[in-house]
N, C-alpha and C positions, 0 to 999 in steps of 0.2 A: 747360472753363471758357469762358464765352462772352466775346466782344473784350468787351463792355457791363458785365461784372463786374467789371473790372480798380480797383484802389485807387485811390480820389480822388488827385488829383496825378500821375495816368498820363499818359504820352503815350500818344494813339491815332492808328495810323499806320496808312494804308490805300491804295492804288492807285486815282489816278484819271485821266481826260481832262482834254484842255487846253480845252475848249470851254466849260469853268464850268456842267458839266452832271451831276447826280445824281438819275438818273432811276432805276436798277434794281440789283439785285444790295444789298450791303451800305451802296452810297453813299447809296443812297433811306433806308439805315436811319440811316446819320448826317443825313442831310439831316434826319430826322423827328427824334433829337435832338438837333440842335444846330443852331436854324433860324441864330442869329449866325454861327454857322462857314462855312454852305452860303450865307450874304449875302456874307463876305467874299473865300472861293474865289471865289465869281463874279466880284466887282472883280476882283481878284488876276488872274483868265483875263480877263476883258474889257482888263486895264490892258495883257497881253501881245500878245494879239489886235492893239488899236490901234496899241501903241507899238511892236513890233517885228516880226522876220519872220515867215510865217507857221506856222513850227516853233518859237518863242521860248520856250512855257512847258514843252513836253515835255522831261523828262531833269532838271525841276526839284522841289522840294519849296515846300513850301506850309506855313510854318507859321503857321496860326491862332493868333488869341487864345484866352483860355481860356475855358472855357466848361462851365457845370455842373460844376465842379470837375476839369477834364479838359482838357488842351491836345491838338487834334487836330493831326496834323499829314498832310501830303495827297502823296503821290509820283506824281508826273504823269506816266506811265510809256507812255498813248498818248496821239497826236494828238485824234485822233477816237474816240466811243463807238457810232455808228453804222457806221461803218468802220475798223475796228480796224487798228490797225499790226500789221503781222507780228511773229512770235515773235524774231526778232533783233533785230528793231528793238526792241520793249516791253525786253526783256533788257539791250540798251543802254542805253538811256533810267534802268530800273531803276537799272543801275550810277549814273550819273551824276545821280539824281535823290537816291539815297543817300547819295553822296559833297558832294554839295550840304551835305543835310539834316545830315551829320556834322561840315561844315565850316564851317558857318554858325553853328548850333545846340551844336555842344560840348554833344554829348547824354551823355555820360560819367556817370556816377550817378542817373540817371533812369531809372526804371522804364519802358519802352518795349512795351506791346502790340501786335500785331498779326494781322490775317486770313492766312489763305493766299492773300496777296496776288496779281493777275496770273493766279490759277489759276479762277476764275469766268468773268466774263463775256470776259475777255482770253483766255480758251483755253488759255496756257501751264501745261506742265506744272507742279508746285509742286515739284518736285523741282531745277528750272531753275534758277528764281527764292528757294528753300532755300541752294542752293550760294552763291549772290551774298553772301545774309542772311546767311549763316554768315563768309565773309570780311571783311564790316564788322562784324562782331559781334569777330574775333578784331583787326581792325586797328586800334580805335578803343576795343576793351575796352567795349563796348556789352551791356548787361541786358536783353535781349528775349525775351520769351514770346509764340509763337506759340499763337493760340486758331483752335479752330474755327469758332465765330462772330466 
């Protein structure tokens, strides 16, 4: 099943940079549907950027309005997309960007889709970043289907 088939009323949840940039891999493919989502990630990074230090938005979630009958929501997992944060770091960031996304959001009986997150253009194994997704899946009692697109 592709992330893009998932049931009107999904959340889609995907791994990205803090620099408010969706150029390549999957993000270019949210970017193309859901031009609202990809305007308001940008504030969203631009507002962190300005307002605070220059690591502020990594380790956070991003959750967008809705959009096309889908709430995307955004796990800022590295700094940069041109210079990637290393696998400990992203992994970090993952945990806490998660834990954000679970404790903001009371994502509890929502259908939750997602890619093989961090395992694309981030380089991390998915098997890494599986084990994370699994521990908030079992601590928060979270509904997630992992797709391959």
């Amino acid at each position: 099943m592709s992330l893009f088939d998932a049931p009107p009323g999904s959340i889609l949840m995907h791994a990205c940079n803090a620099q408010g940039v969706w150029g390549r891999g999957i993000a270019a493919e949210f970017k193309r549907r859901f031009p609202a989502s990809y305007k308001e990630y940008v504030a969203d990074c631009t507002d962190y950027i300005n307002d605070s230090p220059l690591w502020g938005a990594a380790g956070k979630s991003l959750f967008l309005n809705e959009e096309g009958g889908y709430q995307v929501c955004c796990l800022v997992t590295s700094y940069d997309y041109t210079h990637v944060d290393d696998k400990k770091t992203i992994l970090m960031q993952t945990v806490m960007a998660l834990e954000d996304f679970c404790v903001t959001q009371d994502p509890q009986h929502k259908s939750i889709y997602c890619n093989k997150f961090n395992s694309g253009l981030f380089a991390v194994p998915w098997e890494e970043t599986a084990s994370i997704l699994k521990y908030f899946e079992m601590k928060y009692n979270l509904d997630i289907t992992v797709c391959e697109l």
